[in-house]
Structures are given as structure tokens and as C-alpha cells.
ZADO-1210 file (C-alpha; in nm, 4 decimals, padded with zeros to 6 digits):
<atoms>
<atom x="-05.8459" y="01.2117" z="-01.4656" code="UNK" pos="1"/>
<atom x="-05.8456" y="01.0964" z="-01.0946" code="UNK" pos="2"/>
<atom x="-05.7842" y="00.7613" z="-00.9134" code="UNK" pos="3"/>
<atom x="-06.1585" y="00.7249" z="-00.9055" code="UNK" pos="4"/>
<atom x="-06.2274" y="00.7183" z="-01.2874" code="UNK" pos="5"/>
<atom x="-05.8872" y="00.5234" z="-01.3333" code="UNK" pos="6"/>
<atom x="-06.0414" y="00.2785" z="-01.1222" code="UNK" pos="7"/>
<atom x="-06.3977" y="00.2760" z="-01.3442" code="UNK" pos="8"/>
<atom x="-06.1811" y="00.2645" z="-01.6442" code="UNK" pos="9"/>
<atom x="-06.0416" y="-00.0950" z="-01.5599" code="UNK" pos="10"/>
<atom x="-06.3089" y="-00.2119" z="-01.3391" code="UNK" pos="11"/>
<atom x="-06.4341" y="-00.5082" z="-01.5906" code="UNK" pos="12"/>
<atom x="-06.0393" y="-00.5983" z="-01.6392" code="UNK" pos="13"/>
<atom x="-05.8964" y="-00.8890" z="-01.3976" code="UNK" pos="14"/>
<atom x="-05.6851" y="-00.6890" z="-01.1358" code="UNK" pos="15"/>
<atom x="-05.5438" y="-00.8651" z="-00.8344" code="UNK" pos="16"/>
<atom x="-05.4106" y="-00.5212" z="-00.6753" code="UNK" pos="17"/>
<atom x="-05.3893" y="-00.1593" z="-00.6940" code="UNK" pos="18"/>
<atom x="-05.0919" y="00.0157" z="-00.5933" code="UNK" pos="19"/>
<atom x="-05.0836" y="00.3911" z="-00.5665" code="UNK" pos="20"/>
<atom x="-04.7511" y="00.5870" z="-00.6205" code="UNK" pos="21"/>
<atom x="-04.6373" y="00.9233" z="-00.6305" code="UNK" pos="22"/>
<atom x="-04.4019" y="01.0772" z="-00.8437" code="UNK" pos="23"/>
<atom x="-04.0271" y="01.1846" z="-00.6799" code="UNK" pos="24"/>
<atom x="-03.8320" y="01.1264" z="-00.9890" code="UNK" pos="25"/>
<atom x="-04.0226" y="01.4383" z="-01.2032" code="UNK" pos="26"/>
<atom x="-04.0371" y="01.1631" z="-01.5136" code="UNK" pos="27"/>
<atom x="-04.3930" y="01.0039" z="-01.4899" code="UNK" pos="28"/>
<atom x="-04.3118" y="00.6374" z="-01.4982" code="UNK" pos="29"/>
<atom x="-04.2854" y="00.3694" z="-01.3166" code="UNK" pos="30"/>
<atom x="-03.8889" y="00.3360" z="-01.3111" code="UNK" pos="31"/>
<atom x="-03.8239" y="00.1670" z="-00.9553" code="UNK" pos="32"/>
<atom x="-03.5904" y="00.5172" z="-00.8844" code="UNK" pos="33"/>
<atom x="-03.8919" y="00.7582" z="-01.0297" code="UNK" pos="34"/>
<atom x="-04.1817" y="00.6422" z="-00.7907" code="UNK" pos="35"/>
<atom x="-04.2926" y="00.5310" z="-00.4301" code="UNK" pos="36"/>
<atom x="-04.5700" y="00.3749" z="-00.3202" code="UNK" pos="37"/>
<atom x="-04.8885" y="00.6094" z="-00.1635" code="UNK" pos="38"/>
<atom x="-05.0796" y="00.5604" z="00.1281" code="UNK" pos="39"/>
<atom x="-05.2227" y="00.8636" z="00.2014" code="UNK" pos="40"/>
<atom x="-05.4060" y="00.9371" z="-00.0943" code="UNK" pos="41"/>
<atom x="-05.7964" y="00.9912" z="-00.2022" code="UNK" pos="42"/>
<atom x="-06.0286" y="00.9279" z="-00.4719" code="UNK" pos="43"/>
<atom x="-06.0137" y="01.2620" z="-00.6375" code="UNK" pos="44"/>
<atom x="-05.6563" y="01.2971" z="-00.6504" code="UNK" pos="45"/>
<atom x="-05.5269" y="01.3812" z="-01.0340" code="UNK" pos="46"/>
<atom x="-05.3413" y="01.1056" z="-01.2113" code="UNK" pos="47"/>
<atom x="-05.0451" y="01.1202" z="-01.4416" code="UNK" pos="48"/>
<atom x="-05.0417" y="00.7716" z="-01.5928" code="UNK" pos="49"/>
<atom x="-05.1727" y="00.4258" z="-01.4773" code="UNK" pos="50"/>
<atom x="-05.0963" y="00.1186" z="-01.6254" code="UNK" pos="51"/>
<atom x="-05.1968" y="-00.2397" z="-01.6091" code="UNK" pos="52"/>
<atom x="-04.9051" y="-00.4799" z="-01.5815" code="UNK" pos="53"/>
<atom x="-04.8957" y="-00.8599" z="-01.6322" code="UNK" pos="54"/>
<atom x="-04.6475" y="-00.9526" z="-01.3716" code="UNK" pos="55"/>
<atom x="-04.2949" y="-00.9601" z="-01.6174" code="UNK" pos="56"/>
<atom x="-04.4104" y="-00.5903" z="-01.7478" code="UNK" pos="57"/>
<atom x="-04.4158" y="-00.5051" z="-01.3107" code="UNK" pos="58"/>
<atom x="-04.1170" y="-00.6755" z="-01.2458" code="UNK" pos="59"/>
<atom x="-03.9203" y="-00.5180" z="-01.5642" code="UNK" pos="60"/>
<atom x="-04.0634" y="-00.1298" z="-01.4243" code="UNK" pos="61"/>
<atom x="-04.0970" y="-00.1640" z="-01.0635" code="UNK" pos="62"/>
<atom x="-03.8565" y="-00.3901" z="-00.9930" code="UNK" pos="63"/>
<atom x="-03.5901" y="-00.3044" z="-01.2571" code="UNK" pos="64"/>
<atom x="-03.2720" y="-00.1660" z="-01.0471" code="UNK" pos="65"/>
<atom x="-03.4230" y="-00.3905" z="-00.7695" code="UNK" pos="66"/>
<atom x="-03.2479" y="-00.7736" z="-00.6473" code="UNK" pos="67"/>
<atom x="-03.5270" y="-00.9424" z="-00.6223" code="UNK" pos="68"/>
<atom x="-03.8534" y="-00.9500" z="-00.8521" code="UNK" pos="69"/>
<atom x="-04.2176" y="-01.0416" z="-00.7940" code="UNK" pos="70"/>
<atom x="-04.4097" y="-01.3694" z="-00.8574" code="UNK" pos="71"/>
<atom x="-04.7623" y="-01.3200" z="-00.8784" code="UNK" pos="72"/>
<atom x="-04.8444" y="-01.7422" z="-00.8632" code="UNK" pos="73"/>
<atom x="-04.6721" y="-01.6629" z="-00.5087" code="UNK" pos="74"/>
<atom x="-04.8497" y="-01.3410" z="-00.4080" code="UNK" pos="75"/>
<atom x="-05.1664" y="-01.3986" z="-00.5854" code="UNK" pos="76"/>
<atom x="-05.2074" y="-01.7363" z="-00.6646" code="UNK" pos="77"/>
<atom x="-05.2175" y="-01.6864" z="-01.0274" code="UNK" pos="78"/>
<atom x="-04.9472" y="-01.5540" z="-01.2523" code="UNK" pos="79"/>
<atom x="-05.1685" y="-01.4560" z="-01.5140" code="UNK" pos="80"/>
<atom x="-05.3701" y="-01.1557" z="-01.3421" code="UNK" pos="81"/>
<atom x="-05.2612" y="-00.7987" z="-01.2926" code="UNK" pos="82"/>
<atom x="-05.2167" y="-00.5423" z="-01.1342" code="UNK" pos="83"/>
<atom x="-05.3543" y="-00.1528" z="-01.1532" code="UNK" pos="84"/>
<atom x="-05.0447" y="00.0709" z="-01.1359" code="UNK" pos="85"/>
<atom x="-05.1686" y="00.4328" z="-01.0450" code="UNK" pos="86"/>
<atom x="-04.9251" y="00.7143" z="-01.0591" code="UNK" pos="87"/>
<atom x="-05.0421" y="01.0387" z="-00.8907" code="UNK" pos="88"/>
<atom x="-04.9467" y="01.4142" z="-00.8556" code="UNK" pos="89"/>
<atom x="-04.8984" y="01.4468" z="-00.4658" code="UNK" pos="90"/>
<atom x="-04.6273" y="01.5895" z="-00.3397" code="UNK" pos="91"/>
</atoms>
């Protein structure tokens, strides 16, 4: 699958953000020590997993060796949307 059917997949879903990562940790999750975030990446680049998290599912994966955590009332202005987690295979 690539990040453009990923994308068609969850289009109808209520997503705030879309965060592209690539794989360094060689586990294909979203452990905070297993991924980092992707700017240079296109459309037709092959996914591993994606994921739609509610903002304590982000937090308790992205953030989970991290000190601080995420509040989506703060950075989105409303704690119950989510966000499109997209883990690619870029080196």
C-alpha cells in the first residue's frame, strides 16, 4: 500500500494531522525509539503500518520514553480528533 491509498483509506475519518515517519528501529511501530518523523517523502512511497490515534493512544506510542506528552485541546483545539500516523519504508 502507499501513503496515497493510506490517505484514501481514512479520508471520511476526522484527522487533524498526518505525520509521516520512517522506520530506524527495524520493528514497525511507533515506539518513540523505533521511528522519526519524514519530510522528504512522496505519495507512492510503500507503507508498513499506519494508524489512527486518539491523542492518549499518540501520547502512550510516540511519546512513551518521552518527558513531556501531547494535548490535542492545545494543538488542535479539540481533544477528541486524531491523527493519521504513517510509517514508511525509506531509508
Amino acid at each position: 500500500m502507499t501513503v496515497k491509498e493510506v490517505k484514501e483509506m481514512y479520508k471520511n475519518e476526522k484527522i487533524a494531522d498526518i505525520e509521516v515517519y520512517k522506520d530506524v528501529g527495524g520493528r514497525h511501530n511507533f515506539s518513540t525509539d523505533n521511528v522519526e518523523n519524514c519530510e522528504e517523502y512522496n505519495e507512492n512511497d510503500n507503507v508498513i503500518t499506519q494508524d489512527l490515534f486518539n491523542e492518549k493512544d499518540y501520547n502512550d506510542n510516540l511519546f512513551a520514553n518521552a518527558d513531556n506528552t501531547v494535548n490535542f485541546t492545545d494543538l488542535y483545539g479539540d481533544k477528541n480528533t486524531k491523527v493519521l500516523c504513517i510509517l514508511i519504508d525509506k531509508e
